[in-house]
VOGU-3710 file (C-alpha; in Angstrom, 3 decimals, decimal comma):
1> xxxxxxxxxx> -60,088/-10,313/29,727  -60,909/-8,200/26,639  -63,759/-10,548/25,892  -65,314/-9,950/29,233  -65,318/-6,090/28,606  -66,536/-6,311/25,525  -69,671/-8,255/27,387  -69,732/-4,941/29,750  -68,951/-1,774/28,036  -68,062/-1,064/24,405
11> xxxxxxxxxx> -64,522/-1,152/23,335  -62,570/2,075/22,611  -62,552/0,876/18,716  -66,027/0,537/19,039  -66,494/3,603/20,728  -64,270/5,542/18,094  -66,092/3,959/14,905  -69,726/4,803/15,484  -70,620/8,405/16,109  -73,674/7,556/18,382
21> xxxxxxxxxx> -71,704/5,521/20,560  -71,495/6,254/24,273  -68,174/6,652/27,071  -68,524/5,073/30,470  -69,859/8,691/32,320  -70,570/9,298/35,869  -74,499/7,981/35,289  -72,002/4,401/34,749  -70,293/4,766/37,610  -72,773/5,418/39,894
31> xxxxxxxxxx> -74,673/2,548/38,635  -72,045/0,479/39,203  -71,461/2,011/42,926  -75,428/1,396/42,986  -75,673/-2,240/42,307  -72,622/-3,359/44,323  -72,777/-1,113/47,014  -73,725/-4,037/49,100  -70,007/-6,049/48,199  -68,591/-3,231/49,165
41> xxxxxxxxxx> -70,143/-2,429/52,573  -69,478/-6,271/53,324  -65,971/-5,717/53,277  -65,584/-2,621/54,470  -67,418/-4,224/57,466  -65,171/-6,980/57,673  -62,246/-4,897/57,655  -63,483/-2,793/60,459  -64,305/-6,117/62,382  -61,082/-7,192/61,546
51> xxxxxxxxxx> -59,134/-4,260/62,583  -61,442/-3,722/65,879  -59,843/-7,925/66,397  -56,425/-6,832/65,980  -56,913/-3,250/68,221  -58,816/-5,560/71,148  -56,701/-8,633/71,386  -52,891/-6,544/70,632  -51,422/-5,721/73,819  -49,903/-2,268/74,038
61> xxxxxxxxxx> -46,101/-1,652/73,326  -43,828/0,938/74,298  -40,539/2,162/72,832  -37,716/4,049/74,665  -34,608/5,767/73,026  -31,420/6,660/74,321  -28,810/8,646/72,322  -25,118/8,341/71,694  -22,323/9,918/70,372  -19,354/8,459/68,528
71> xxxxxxxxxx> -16,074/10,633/68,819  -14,472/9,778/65,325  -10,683/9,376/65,519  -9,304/9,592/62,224  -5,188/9,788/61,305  -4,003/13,390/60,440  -2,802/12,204/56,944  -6,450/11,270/56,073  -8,261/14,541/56,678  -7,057/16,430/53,567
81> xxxxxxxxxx> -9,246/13,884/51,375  -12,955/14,923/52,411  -13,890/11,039/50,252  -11,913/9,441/52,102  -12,997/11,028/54,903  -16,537/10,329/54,488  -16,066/6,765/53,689  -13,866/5,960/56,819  -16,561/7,823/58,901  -19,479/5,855/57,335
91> xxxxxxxxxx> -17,487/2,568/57,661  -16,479/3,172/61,619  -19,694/4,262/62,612  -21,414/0,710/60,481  -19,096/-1,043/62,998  -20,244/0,881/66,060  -23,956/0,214/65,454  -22,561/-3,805/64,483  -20,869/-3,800/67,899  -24,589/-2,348/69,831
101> xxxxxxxxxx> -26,208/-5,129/68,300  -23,322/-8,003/69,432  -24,673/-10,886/71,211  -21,572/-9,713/73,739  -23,565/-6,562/74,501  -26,826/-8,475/74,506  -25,390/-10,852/77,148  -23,452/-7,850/79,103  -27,121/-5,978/79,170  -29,662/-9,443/80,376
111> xxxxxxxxxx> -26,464/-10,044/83,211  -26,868/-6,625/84,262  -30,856/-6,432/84,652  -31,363/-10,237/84,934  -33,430/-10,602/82,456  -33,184/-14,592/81,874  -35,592/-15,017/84,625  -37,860/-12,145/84,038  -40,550/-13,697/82,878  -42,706/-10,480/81,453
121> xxxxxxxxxx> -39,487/-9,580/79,571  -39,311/-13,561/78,120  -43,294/-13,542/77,003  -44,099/-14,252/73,578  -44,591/-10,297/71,521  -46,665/-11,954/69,119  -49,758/-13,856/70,492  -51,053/-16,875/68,834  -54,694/-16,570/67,558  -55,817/-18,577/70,495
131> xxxxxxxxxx> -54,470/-15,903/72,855  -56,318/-13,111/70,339  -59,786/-14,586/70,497  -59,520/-15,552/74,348  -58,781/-12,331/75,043  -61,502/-10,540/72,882  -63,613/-12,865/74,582  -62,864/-11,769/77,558  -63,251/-7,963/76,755  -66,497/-9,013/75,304
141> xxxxxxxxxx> -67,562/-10,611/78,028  -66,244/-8,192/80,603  -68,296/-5,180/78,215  -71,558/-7,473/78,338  -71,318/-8,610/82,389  -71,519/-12,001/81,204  -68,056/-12,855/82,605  -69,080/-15,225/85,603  -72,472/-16,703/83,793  -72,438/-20,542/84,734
151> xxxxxxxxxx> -74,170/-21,597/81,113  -70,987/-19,705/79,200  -68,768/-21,767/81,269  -69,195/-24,945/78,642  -68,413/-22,757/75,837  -65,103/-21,223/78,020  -61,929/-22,196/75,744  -59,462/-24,672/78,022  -56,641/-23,077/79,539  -53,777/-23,222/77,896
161> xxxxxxxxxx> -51,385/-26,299/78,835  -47,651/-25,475/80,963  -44,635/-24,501/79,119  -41,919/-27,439/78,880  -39,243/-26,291/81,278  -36,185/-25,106/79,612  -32,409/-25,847/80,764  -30,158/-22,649/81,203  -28,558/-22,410/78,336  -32,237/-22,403/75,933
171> xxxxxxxxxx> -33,531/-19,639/78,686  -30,201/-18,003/77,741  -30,863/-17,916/73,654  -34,998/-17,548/74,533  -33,325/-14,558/76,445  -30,938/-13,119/73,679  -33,826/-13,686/70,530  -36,491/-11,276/72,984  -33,693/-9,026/73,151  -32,439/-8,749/69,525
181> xxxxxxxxxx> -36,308/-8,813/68,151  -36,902/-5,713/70,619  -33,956/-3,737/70,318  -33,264/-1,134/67,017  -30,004/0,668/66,846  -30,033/3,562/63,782  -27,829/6,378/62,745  -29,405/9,659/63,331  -29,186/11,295/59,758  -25,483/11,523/58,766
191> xxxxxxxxxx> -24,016/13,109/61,975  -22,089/10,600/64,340  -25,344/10,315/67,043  -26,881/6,610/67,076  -30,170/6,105/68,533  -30,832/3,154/70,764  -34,715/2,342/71,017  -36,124/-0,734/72,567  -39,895/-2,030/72,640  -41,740/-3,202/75,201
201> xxxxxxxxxx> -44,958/-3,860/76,678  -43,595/-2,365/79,673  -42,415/1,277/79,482  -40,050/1,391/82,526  -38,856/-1,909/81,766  -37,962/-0,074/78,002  -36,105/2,529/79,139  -34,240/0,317/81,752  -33,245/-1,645/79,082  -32,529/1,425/75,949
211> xxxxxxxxxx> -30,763/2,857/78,885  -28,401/-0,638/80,007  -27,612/-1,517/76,142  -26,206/2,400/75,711  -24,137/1,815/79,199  -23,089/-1,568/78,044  -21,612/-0,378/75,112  -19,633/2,453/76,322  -18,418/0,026/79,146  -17,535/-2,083/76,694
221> xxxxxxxxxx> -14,944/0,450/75,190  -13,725/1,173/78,162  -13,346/-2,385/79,416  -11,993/-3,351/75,759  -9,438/-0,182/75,894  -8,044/-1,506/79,125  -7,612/-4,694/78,135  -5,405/-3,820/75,352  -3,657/-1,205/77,734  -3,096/-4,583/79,748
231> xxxxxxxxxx> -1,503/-6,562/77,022  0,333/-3,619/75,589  1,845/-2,588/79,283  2,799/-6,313/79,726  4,614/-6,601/76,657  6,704/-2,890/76,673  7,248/-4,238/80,954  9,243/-7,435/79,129  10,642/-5,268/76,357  12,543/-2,931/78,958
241> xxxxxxxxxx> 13,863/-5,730/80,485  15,308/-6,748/77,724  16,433/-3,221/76,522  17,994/-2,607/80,328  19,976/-5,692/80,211  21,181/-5,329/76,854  21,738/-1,367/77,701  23,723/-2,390/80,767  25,426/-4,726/78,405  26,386/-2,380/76,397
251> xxxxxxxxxx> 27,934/0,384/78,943  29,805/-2,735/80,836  31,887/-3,022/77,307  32,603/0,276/77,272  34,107/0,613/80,786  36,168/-2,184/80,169  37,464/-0,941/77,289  38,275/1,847/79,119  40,055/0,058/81,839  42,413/-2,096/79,425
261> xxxxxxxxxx> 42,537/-0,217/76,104  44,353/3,184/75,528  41,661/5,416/73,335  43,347/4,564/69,829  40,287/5,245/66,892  41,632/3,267/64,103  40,839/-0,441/63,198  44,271/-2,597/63,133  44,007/-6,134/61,165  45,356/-8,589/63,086
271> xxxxxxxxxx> 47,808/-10,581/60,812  45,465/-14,090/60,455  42,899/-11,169/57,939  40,422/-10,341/61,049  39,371/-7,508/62,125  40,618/-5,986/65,864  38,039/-5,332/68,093  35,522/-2,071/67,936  36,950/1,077/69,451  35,715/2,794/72,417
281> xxxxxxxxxx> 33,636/5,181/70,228  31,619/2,430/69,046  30,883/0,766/72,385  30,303/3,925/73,820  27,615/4,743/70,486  25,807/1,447/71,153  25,495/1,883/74,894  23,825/5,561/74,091  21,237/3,855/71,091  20,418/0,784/73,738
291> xxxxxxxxxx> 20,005/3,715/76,155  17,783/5,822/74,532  15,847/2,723/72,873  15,015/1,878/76,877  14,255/5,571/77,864  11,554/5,364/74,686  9,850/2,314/75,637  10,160/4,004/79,826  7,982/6,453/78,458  5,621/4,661/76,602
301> xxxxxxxxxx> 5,152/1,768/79,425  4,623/4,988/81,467  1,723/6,134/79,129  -0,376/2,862/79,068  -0,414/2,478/82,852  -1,613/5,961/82,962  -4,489/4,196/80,576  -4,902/1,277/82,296  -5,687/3,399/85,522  -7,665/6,241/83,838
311> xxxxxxxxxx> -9,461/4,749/80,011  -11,688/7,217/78,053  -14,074/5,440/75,954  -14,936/7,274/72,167  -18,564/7,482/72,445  -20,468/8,557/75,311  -24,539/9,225/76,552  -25,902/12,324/75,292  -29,941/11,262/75,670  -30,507/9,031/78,571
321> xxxxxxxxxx> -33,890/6,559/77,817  -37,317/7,903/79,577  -40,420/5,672/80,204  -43,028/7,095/77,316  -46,142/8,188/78,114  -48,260/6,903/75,064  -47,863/3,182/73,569  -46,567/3,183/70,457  -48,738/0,206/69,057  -51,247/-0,714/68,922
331> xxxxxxxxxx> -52,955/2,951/67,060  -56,654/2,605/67,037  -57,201/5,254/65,314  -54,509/4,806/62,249  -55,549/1,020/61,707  -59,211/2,106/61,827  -58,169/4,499/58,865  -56,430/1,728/57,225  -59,218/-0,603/57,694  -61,484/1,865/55,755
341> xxxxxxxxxx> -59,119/2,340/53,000  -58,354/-1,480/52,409  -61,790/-2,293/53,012  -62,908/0,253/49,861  -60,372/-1,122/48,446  -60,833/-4,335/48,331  -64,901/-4,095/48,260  -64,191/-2,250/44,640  -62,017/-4,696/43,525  -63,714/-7,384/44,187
351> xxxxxxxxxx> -67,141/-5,666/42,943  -64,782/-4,818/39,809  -64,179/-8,920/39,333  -67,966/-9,804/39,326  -68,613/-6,826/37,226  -65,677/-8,536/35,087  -66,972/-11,874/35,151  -71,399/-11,034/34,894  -71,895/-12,239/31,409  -75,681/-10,833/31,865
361> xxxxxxxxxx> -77,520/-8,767/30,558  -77,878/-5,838/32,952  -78,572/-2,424/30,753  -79,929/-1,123/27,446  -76,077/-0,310/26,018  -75,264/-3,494/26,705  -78,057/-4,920/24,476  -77,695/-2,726/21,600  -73,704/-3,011/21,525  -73,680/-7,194/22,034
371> xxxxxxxxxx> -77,107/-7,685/20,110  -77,323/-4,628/17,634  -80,719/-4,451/18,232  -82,556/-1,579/20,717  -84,149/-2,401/24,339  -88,274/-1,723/24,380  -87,785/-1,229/27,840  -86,917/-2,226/31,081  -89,892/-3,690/33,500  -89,598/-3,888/37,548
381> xxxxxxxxxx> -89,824/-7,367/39,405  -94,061/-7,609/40,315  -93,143/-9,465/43,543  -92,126/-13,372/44,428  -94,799/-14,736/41,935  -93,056/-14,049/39,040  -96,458/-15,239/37,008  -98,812/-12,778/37,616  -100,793/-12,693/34,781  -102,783/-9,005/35,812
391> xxxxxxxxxx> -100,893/-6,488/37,331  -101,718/-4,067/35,242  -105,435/-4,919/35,768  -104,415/-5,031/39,951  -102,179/-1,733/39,731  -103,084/0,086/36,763  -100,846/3,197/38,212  -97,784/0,981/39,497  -94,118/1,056/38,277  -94,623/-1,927/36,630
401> xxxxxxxxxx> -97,746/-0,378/34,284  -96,798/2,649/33,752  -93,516/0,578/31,969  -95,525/-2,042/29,773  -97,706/0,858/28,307  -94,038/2,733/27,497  -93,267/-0,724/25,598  -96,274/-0,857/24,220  -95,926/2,548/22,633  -92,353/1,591/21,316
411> xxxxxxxxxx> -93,928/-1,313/19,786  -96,568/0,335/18,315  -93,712/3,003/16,955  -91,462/-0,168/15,842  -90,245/0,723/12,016  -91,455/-1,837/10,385  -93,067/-2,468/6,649  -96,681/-3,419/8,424  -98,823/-2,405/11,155  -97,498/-4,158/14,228
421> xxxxxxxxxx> -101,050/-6,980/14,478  -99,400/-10,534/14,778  -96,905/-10,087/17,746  -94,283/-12,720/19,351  -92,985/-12,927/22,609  -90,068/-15,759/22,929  -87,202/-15,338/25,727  -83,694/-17,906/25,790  -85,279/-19,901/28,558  -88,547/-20,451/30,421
431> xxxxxxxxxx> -88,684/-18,398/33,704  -92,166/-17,149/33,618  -91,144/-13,404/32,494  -92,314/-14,158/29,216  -95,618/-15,693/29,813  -96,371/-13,336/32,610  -95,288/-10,306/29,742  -97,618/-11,772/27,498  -100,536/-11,902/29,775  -100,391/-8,197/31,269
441> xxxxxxxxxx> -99,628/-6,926/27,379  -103,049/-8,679/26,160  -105,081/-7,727/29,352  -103,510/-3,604/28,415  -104,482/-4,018/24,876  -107,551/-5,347/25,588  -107,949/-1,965/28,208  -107,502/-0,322/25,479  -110,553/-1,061/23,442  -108,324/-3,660/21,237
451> xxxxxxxxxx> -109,901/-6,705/20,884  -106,829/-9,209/21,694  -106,234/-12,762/21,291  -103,462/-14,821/23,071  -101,761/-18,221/21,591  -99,854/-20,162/23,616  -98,078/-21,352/21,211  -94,610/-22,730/23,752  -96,386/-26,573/23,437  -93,170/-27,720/25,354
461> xxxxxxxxxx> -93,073/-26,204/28,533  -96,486/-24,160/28,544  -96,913/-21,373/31,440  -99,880/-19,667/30,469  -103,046/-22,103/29,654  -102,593/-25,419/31,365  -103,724/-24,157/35,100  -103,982/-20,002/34,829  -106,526/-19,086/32,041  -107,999/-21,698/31,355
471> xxxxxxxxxx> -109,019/-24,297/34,342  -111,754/-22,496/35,484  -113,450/-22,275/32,060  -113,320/-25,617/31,681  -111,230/-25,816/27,987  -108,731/-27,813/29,109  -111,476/-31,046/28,921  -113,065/-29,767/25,341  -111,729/-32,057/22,571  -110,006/-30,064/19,852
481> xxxxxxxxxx> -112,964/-29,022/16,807  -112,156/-28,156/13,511  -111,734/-25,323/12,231  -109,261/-24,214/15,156  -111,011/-20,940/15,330  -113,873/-22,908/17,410  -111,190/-23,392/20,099  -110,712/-19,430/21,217  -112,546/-19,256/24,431  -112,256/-16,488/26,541
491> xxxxxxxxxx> -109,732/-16,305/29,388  -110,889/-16,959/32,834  -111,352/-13,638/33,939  -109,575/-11,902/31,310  -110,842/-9,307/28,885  -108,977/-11,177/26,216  -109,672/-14,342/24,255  -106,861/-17,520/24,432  -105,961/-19,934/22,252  -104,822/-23,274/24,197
501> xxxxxxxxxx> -101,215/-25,050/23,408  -102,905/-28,600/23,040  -105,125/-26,802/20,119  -101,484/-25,548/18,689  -99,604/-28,977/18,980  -102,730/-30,814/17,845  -103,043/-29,037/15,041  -99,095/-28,229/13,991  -99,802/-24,790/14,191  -95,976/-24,439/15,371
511> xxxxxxxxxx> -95,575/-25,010/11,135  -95,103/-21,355/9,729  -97,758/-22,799/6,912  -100,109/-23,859/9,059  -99,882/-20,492/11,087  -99,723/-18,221/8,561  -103,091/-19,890/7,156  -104,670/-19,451/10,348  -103,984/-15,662/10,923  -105,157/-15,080/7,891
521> xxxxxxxxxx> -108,280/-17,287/8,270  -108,711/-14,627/11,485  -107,560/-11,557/9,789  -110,636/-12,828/7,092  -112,655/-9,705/6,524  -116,762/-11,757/6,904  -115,382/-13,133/10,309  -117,449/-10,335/12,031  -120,670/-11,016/9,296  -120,358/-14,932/10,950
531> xxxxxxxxxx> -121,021/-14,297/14,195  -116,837/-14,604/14,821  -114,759/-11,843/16,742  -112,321/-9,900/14,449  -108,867/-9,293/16,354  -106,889/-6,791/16,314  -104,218/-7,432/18,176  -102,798/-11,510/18,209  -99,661/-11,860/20,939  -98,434/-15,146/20,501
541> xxxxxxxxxx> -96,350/-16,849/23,464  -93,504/-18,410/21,253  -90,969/-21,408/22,459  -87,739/-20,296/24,320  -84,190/-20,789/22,714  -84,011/-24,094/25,055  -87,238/-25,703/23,110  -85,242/-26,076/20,067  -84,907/-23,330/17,727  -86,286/-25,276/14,668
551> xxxxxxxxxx> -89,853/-24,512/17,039  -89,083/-20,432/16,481  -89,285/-20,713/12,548  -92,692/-20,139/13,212  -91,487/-16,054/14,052  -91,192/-15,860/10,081  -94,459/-15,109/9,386  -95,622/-12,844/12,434  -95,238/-8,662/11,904  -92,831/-8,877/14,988
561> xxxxxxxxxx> -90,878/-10,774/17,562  -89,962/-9,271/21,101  -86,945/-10,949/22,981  -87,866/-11,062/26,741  -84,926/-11,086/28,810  -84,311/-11,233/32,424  -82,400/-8,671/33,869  -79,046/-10,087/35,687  -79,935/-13,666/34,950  -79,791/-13,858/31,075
571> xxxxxxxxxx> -76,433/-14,721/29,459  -75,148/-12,338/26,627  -73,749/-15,519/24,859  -76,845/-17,134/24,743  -79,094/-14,134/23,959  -76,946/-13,785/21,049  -77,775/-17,052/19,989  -81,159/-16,445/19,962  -81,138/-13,415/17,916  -79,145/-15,152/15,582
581> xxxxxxxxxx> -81,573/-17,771/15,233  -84,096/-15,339/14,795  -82,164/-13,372/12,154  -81,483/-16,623/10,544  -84,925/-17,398/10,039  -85,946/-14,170/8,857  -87,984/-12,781/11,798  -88,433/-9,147/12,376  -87,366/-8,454/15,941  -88,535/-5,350/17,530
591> xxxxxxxxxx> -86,136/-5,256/20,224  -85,288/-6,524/23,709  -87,415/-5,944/26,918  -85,546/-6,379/30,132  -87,852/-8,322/33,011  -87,427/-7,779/36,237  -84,912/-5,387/36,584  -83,830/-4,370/40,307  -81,831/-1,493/39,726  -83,643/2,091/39,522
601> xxxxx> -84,833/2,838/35,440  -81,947/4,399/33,907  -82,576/7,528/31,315  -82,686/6,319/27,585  -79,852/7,266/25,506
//
C-alpha cells in the first residue's frame, strides 16, 4: 500500500527532506472530488435507488406498548443491606421479564385472541425479494397507468404457488415464532415498570396483542398463586386431621388417667428397672401442645382459603396498549438520509481505491516526484482523432494552442549547455500523441518564421509520413538518393519540410553516427550558398520505449529529448523506465508533456 502512495502523492519523508516539496492542499482535494465526482454520484444514485426499493416494497409496521408494574416483596431481614437489596431486585425483576417472554404466556395470549388461525397475524414480516420487486412493480405500474396493458401481461411475474398445508401442532410453533419475533419486553430504566411492546403491520391488532400478553401475565400470577393456595390448603386440611386425632388422643389419656389414677406427681420404678407410667401433668401438657399445634395449623388453613377465594397478583397494568397513529417502519425520510450518507460514503471509498490503485500519470507533482524531472506542460484532448496533425493551424486561439506555444516557450527556456535546435519527441508507447505533438510543434515553429524540418525517425511503427504528409506529394514512390539531404520534401500542405522513415531506416540514420553526421551536414554553414534550405529548428519523431530502447541511443546526440505522455493512460512504472533509458544513454531530457489531459489545467507550482 505504501508503494501505491508513493505513485500518488509524495511521502511525508519526502515531503520533510526537500524544502520545495508540496502537502496534499485543498487545490488536491478538489481535484480529486473533480475527477471522480462521477464514482461518486453513481453510488450515491444507487443508494437512493436502493433505499427508494426498500421504502416501496416494506410494508408498514406498527408497535404498541403496555406498561407494568412489579410490586417487589423482599424479607424484612434483607432491607438493611441496600447491595443486597439491589441485587435481589435486579434478579426478581430478570425473572419477571423471563416469565413475559415464556412460551406458557405466548400460548395463554394466541388461545385468548386465536391467533393460530389468523392468517394476517401468521404472514411472513420479512418478504422474500420476489414479493419486493412484485410489489414495486406494481406501485410502478399503478404510478404509470400501465397496470391492465395486455403487452405487459407476458412480462407479469407468475403468481406465487399455495402454501403446503400445515398440521396443528406446526400452525401452533408457526404461531408461537410470529409471536416471540414480534413481541419485546424491557425494563424501564432501573425502577420496577416493564414495558411490553409488540409489532405489527396492523396497529389494532398490536395493541390487542401488547394489551393480552400484559393480562396474561398478571393472570398468570394470579392463577399460579391459587394453585399453590390449592396445594398448600390441601395439605394443612390433612395435617389437622392428623393433629385433631392425635389431639383427641392425647386429652382421652388424660381423662382416663383421671378416672383410675389418684393425682400422685412422682415417677415410681416398678421393681423389673422400668419406668411407671407418665403422670397426669404430662398427659395433660401433651394434650395442650397437640392442641395448640391444631389451633396453629386452624388458622393458617383458614388463611389460604381466604387466598384461594380472593388472590392478589404482585404486578399489575399501569399503561394499557393504544393503536399508534404513525408506523414505526418503514421511515422514508431517515433511510433516505442514510442512503445519502452511505452512498458518499461508499462513492469516496471506492473513488479512494482507484485513486489507490491508478498507477498513471495524472499531474505535474506526480512527474517531478516519480521521474525527478519537470512537466513542459499539460495539452487538452483535440477531439476523437487523436492524429491531427494542424490544430494549431485550424484553431490558432484554442485551448489546445494557446498550450503548445506555453511548451514551446519552456523549451525554448530549457537550461541547457546549447541552444535548443535538434529536438526529440519519444513517448513509452505509440498512441498517436506523440506524432500528432510533433506535427502541430513544427507547423507553430514554422508560424513563427522558423524554418523547421521534421524526421520521422520511429521506422517501426511510423504515424506521421506513411499516409499524412506525405501521400499526396508523391515521396512515398521516390527511391531513396544520396546524399539524404535530397530526400526533404515539403509536407503536403505543411509550412514545414519532412524527412520520410524509409529515408531513415534505409540509410541507418537511427545510428547516433550516422545522425550526428547528418545534422551537421544540415547545420553546414554554404547549405544556403547551394541552393539548400538552412533549418533552424529539426524535431525529430523518435521510437517509443516499446520499439526497443537500443533504437533511443540515437537521443545522445540531439540538444534535447521531450517525453510525451498521456494523461491517465501512461504507467508511472514504465515512464520510469524510459527516463532511465534515456538517462542511461546520456540524453538531455527537457521534461515531460502531458497529452490529452481531461481534467481542467491546474496552476504550476
Amino acid at each position: 500500500m505504501n508503494r501505491m502512495f508513493t505513485n500518488q502523492w509524495p511521502s511525508m519523508t519526502d515531503q520533510q527532506a526537500s524544502a520545495g516539496q508540496e502537502f496534499i492542499g485543498l487545490s488536491d482535494i478538489t481535484e480529486f472530488l473533480r475527477r471522480y465526482a462521477g464514482t461518486i454520484i453513481a453510488c450515491l444514485a444507487m443508494a437512493l435507488l436502493l433505499a427508494g426499493f426498500y421504502n416501496s416494497s416494506t410494508d408498514p409496521t406498527f408497535i404498541a406498548s403496555a406498561q407494568i408494574l412489579i410490586e417487589p416483596k423482599l424479607p424484612q431481614h434483607l432491607q438493611e443491606g441496600g447491595e443486597v437489596d439491589l441485587s435481589l431486585d435486579t434478579a426478581q425483576v430478570e425473572s419477571q421479564i423471563a416469565v413475559m417472554q415464556s412460551e406458557k404466556i405466548a400460548a395463554m395470549v394466541l388461545d385468548q385472541l386465536k391467533l393460530v388461525d389468523d392468517a394476517q397475524f401468521n404472514r411472513s414480516q420479512s418478504p422474500t425479494l420476489r414479493d419486493r420487486l412484485t410489489k414495486t412493480g406494481a406501485v410502478l405500474l399503478d404510478a404509470l397507468g400501465l397496470r391492465k396493458s395486455a403487452w405487459l401481461q407476458h412480462f407479469a411475474l407468475s403468481e406465487p404457488a399455495a402454501p403446503p398445508m400445515l398440521t396443528d401442532f406446526q400452525k401452533f410453533r408457526r404461531s408461537m415464532l410470529v409471536f416471540r419475533n414480534g413481541l419485546d419486553v424491557r425494563r424501564v430504566g432501573v425502577s420496577y415498570a416493564i414495558d411490553i411492546s409488540f409489532t405489527s403491520p396492523d396497529p389494532e391488532g398490536a395493541a390487542r396483542i401488547a394489551n393480552a400478553t400484559a393480562d396474561a401475565f398478571v393472570r398468570e400470577q394470579i392463577e399460579t398463586k391459587t394453585d399453590a393456595a390449592k396445594e398448600g390448603g390441601a395439605w394443612l386440611e390433612m395435617r389437622l386431621q392428623q393433629l385433631r386425632a392425635q389431639m383427641n388422643e392425647a386429652m382421652a389419656k388424660a381423662q382416663q388417667f383421671r378416672s383410675r389414677h389418684d393425682y400422685s406427681v412422682g415417677i415410681e420404678a416398678k421393681a423389673d428397672g422400668t419406668s411407671a407410667e407418665p403422670t397426669l401433668e404430662e398427659l395433660e401438657v401433651t394434650a395442650e401442645t397437640y392442641q395448640k399445634m391444631y389451633e396453629s395449623f386452624l388458622q393458617a388453613y383458614t388463611n389460604s382459603v381466604s387466598q384461594q377465594s380472593y388472590p392478589v397478583a404482585d404486578a399489575r397494568v399501569i399503561t394499557a396498549a393504544t393503536a399508534p397513529l404513525n408506523p414505526s417502519a418503514p421511515r422514508p425520510k431517515l433511510m433516505l438520509a442514510f442512503a445519502v450518507v452511505a452512498g458518499l460514503i461508499f462513492g469516496i471509498g471506492l473513488a479512494f481505491v482507484r485513486h489507490a490503485f491508478d498507477w498513471t500519470i495524472r499531474s505535474p507533482r506526480q512527474i517531478r516526484d516519480n521521474l525527478g524531472v519537470e512537466c513542459l506542460g499539460e495539452l487538452p484532448p483535440i477531439g476523437r482523432r487523436s492524429g491531427l496533425v494542424d490544430q494549431v493551424a485550424r484553431s490558432p486561439q484554442s485551448r489546445y494552442s494557446h498550450s503548445l506555444r506555453k511548451v514551446r516557450t519552456e523549451i525554448s527556456l530549457a537550461e541547457t549547455s546549447r541552444p535548443i535546435r535538434f529536438l526529440g519527441l519519444t513517448a513509452v508507447s505509440n498512441d498517436g500523441s506523440k506524432s500528432s505533438v510533433a506535427s502541430n510543434l513544427a507547423t507553430l515553429y514554422s508560424m513563427s518564421g522558423l524554418k523547421t524540418l521534421v524526421i520521422d525517425a520511429d521506422i517501426r511503427r511510423p504515424t506521421m509520413t506513411p499516409s499524412r504528409l506525405l501521400s499526396q506529394s508523391g515521396a512515398l514512390d521516390l527511391p531513396c538518393q544520396d546524399p539524404v539531404r535530397l530526400n526533404i520534401v515539403r509536407a503536403a500542405g505543411r509550412p514545414f519540410d519532412i524527412l520520410s522513415s524509409s529515408t531513415v531506416d534505409a540509410r541507418h540514420l537511427l545510428a547516433p553516427s550516422k545522425m550526428e553526421a547528418f545534422l551537421s551536414e544540415l547545420a553546414a554553414s554554404d547549405l544556403a550558398a547551394n541552393g539548400l534550405p538552412a533549418y533552424d529548428i529539426v524535431i525529430l519523431d523518435l521510437p517509443t520505449l516499446a520499439s526497443g530502447a537500443d533504437e533511443l541511443i540515437v537521443g545522445s546526440v540531439l540538444d534535447g529529448v521531450v517525453i510525451v505522455a498521456e494523461w491517465g493512460k501512461t504507467q508511472v512504472q514504465t515512464l520510469q523506465e524510459l527516463v532511465k533509458t534515456l538517462q542511461a544513454c546520456r540524453t538531455p531530457i527537457l521534461g515531460v508533456l502531458l497529452a490529452r489531459v481531461r481534467a481542467p489545467k491546474r496552476r504550476k507550482a
